[in-house]
C-alpha positions as CSV (number, residue, x, y, z in Angstrom):
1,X,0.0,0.0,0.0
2,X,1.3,3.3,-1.0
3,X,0.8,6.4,1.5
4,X,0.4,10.2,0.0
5,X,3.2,12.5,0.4
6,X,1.9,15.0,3.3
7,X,3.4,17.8,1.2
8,X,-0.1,19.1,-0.7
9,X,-2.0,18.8,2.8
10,X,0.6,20.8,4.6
11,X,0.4,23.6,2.1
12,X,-3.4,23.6,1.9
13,X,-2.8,24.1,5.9
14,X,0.1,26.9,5.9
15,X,-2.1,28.9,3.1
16,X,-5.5,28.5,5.0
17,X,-2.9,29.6,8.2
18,X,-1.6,32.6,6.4
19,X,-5.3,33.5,5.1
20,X,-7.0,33.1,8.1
21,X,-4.1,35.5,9.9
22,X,-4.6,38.6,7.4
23,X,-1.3,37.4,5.7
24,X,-0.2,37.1,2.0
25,X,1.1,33.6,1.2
26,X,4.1,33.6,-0.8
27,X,5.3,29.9,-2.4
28,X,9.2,29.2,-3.3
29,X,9.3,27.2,-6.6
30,X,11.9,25.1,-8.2
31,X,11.4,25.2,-11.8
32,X,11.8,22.9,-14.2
33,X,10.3,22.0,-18.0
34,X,6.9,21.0,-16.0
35,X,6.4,24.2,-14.5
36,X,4.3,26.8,-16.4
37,X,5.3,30.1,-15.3
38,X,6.1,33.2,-16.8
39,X,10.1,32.6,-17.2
40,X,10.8,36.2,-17.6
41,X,10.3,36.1,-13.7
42,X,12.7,33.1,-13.0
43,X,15.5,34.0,-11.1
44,X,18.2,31.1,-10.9
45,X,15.8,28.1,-11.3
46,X,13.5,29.3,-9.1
47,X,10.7,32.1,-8.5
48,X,8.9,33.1,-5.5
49,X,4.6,33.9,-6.4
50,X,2.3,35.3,-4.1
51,X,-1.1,32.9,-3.6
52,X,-3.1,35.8,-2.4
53,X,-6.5,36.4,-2.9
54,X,-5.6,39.9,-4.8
55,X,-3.0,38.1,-6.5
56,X,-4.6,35.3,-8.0
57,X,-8.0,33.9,-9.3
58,X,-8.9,30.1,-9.6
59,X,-6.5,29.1,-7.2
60,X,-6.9,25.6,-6.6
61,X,-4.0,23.7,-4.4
62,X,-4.3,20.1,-5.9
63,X,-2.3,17.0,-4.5
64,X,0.0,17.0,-7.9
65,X,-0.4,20.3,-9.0
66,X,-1.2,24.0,-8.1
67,X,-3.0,26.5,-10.9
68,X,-4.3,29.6,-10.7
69,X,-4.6,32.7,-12.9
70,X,-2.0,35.4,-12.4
71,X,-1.2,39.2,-13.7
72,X,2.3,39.5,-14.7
73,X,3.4,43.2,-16.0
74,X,-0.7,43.6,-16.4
75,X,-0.6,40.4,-18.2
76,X,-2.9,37.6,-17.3
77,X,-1.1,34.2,-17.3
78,X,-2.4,30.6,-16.4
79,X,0.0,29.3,-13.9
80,X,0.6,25.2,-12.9
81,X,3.0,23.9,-10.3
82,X,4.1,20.6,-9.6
83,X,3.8,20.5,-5.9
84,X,7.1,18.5,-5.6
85,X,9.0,21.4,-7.1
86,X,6.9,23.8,-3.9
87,X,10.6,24.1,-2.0
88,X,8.8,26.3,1.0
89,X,5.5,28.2,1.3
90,X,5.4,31.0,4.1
91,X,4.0,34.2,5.0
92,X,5.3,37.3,3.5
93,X,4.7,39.4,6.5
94,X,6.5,37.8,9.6
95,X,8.5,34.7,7.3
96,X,6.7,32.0,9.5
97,X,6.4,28.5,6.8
98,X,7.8,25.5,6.2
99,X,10.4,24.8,3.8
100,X,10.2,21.0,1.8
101,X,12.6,19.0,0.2
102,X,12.4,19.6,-4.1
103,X,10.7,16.4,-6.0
104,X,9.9,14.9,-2.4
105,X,7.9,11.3,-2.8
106,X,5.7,9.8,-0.9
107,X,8.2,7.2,1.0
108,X,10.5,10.1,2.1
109,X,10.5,11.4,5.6
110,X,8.2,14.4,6.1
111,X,10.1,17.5,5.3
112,X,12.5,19.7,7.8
113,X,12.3,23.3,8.5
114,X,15.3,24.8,6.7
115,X,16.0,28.0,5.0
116,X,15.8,27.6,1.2
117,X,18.1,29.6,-1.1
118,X,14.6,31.6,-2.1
119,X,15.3,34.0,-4.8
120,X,14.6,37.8,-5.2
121,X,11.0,38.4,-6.6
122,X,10.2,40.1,-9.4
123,X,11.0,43.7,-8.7
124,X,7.4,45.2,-8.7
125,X,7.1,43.8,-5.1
126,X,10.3,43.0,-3.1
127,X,9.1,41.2,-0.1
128,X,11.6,40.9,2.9
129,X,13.5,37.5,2.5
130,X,11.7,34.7,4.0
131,X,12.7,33.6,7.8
132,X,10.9,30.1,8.0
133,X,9.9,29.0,11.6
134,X,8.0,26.4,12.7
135,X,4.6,26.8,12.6
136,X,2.3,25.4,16.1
C-alpha cells in the first residue's frame, strides 16, 4: 500500500494559516520544463509567487499540481505547479512557513524546517527575504 506524500495537505494548511491571519502567502518554486510560469520572472531556477486572494484567481492547491490565474506586467497568465517542485510556502509578513525538500515522494520522511536559497521576486514587489519558523 502506498501512503500520500503529506506535502499538498501541509500547504493547503500553511495557506488557509496565512489567510486566516490577514497574511499574503508567498510559495518558493523550483522550476523545471513541467512548471508553467512566466520565465521572464525566474531568477536562478527558481521564483517566488504570491497565492493571495488579490493576486490570484482560480486558485486551486491540488495534490499533484497547483493552478491559478495570475497578472504579470498587467498580463494575465495561467500558472501550474508541480507540488514537488513547492521548496517552502510562508507568510510574507513575519517569514513563519515551512520549507520542503524539491521532488519529495511519498516514502520520504516528512520535510524539515530549513532555509531555502529563495530568490529575489520580481521587482514590482520586493518582499523581505523569508525567515521560516515552525509553525504550532
Amino acid at each position: 500500500m502506498s501512503v500520500a506524500s503529506t506535502k499538498p495537505y501541509l500547504l493547503r494548511a500553511l495557506h488557509e494559516w496565512c489567510v486566516d491571519q490577514g497574511f499574503t502567502p508567498y510559495i518558493s518554486v523550483q522550476v523545471d520544463a513541467g512548471t508553467l510560469v512566466p520565465r521572464q520572472y525566474v531568477r536562478d531556477g527558481q521564483i517566488v509567487l504570491n497565492l493571495g486572494a488579490e493576486a490570484v484567481q482560480n486558485l486551486h492547491l491540488g495534490n499533484d499540481l497547483i493552478t491559478c490565474q495570475a497578472r504579470f506586467g498587467g498580463v494575465a497568465q495561467s500558472l501550474s505547479i508541480p507540488v514537488g517542485n513547492v521548496a517552502a510556502i510562508y507568510a510574507r509578513e513575519n517569514g513563519q512557513g515551512m520549507a520542503f525538500e524539491v521532488g519529495e515522494s511519498a516514502e520520504e520522511a516528512p520535510p524539515e524546517e530549513a532555509t531555502p536559497e529563495a530568490p529575489e521576486p520580481p521587482p514590482t514587489d520586493t518582499p523581505p527575504r523569508p525567515h521560516l519558523t515552525r509553525v504550532k
